[in-house]
N, C-alpha and C positions, 0 to 999 in steps of 0.2 A: 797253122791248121787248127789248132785244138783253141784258138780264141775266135776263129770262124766258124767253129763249130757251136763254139759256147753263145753266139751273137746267134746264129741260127735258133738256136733251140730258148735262148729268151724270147726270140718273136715271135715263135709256135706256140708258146704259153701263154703272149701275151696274145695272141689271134682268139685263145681258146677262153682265156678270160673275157673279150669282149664277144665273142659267141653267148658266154652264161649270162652278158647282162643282156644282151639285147635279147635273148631269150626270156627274160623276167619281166622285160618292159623297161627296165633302169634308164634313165639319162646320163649317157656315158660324156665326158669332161673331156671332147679332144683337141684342149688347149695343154694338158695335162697337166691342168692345178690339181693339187692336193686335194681332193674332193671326197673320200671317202666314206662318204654318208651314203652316196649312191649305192653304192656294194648291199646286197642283199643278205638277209642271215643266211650264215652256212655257208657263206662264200669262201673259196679258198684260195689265198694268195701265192703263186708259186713259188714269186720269187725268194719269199722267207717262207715258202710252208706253212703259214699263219691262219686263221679261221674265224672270220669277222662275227664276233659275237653280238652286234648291233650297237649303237651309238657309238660307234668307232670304236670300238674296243676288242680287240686281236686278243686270239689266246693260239699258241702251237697247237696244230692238228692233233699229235700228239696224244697230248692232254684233255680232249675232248673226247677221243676213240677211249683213253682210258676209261673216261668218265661214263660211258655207253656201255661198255664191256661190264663195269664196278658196281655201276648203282643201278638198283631195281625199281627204287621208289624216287617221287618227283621228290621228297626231303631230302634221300641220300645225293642227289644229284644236285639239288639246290645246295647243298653244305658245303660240297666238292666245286662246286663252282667258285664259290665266295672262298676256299682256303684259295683255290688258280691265280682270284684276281685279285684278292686285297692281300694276302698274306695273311700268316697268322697274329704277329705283332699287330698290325693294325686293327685286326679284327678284335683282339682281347682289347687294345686299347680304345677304341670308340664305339658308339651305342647307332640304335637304328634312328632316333629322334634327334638325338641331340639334347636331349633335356633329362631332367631328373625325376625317376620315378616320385608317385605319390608319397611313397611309402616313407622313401629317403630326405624328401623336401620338408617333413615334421622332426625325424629323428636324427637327423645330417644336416641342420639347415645353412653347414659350410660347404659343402662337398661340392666340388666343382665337376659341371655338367662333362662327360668325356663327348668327345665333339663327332659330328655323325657322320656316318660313310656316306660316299660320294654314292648319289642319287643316280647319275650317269649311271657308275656302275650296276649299282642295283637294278635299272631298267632293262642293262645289259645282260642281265640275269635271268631277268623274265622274258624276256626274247630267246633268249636259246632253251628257255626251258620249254616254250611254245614250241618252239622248232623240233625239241627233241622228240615233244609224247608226239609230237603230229608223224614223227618219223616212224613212232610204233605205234602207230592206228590208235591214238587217242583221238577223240572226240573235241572240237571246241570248245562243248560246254565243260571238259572234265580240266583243259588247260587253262580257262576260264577260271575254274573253279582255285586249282593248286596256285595259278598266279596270282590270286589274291595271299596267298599263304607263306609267300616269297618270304616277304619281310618277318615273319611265324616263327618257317625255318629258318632265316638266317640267325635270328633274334637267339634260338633257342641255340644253335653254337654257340655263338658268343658267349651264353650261360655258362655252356658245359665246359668252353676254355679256361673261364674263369676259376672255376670253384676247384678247391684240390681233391684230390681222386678218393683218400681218404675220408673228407667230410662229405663225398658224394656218396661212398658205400653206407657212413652215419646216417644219410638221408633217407636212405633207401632201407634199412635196417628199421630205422625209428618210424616209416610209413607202413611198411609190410608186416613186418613181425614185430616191432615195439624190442628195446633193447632192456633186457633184465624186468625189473620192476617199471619201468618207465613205460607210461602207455602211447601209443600208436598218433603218428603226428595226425592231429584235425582237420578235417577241412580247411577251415577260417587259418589254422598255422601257414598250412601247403599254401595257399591262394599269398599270404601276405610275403611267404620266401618267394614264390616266381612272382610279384609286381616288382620284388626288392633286385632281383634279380634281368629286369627287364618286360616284365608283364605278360610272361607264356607259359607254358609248359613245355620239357622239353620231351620233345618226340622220343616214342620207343625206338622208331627207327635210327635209330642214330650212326654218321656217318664213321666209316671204320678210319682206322692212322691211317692219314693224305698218302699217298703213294709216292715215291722216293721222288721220282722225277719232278713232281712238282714243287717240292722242296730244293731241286736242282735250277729248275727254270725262275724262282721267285728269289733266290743267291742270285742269280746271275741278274735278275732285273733288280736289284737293291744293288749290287756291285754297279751299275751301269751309273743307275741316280747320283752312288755317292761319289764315282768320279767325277760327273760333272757338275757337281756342287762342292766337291773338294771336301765332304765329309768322312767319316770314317764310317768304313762297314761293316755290320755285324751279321750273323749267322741268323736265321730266322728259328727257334726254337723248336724245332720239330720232336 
């Protein structure tokens, strides 16, 4: 009984999933290849509870109602997306370009470039960040606007993982009030720390510590990888 009823109710979700796409217009695959580009953003999949974040890239529903509830601002939301989907290790570890700022290609002219997040992803980013403000009566041109700034905000994480919290309070000390006898960092100083840094400024806004859960769901998606490449897993640094 209870595996006829479990059969029952996959084919009610899946009725109801093809109701939302042919509702959107979608080209539904009823050959049923792997087709998953059809899937619209915000689509959700029942059968894992998942939430297509566009260019095929699923995040648990979860973790996006957090991200709704948490963040106010399209940065805070852009941050929280990008810890969801790269991890934090990846994200300290590679840049938005690829390449090596200006600053560092004169004074580092060994430093090898850290290699640049997947593009996929970051589209995936700006898709749901459309989808979000549309969800709360933003405007086109204002999604318009913050989605050029994607890559702003991701960029300016990345800074802030990097740098230690200490030299960050230094930074802030030495910009606002000047520490002791030492005076007040310059223009020309500030501009050449954020190109060295990745070439932004990092936003006031700044996102708060990633909420537990998504440090739970990004262990479990590194535990997955490293079993089927037989490597060894580690803890993502929360």
């Amino acid at each position: 009984m209870n595996s006829m009823k479990e059969l029952i109710d996959t084919v009610v979700n899946e009725v109801a999933d093809l109701k939302i796409l042919i509702m959107n217009g979608e080209q539904i695959d009823l050959e049923g290849r792997q087709n998953r580009d059809c899937y619209p953003v915000g689509y959700v999949r029942h059968t894992d509870n998942e939430m297509h974040l566009g260019n095929d890239i699923w995040l648990p529903v979860h973790l996006y109602d957090t991200a709704v509830v948490s963040c106010k601002t399209a940065s805070k939301f852009v941050k929280y997306m990008a810890i969801a989907i790269f991890g934090i290790r990846t994200l300290k570890d590679s840049s938005i370009s690829g390449k090596v700022s200006n600053r560092n290609i004169k004074s580092k002219p060994n430093e090898i470039p850290r290699p640049p997040l997947d593009s996929k992803k970051i589209g995936a980013i700006k898709k749901i960040l459309r989808f979000w403000m549309l969800s709360i009566n933003k405007t086109e041109e204002e999604c318009d606007l913050q989605e050029i700034r994607v890559s702003k905000y991701i960029a300016s994480k990345i800074y802030d993982l990097r740098i230690d919290q200490t030299e960050k309070k230094q930074h802030k000390k030495r910009s606002h009030k000047g520490k002791g006898n030492e005076p007040p960092e310059t223009p020309e100083a500030a501009h050449e720390r954020q190109e060295e840094a990745g070439g932004f400024q990092y936003d006031d806004e700044e996102l708060h510590k990633a909420d537990s859960d998504i440090s739970q769901h990004l262990d479990t998606s590194e535990e997955e990888e490293a079993k089927k490449s037989n490597s060894s897993f580690e803890d993502f640094p929360m």
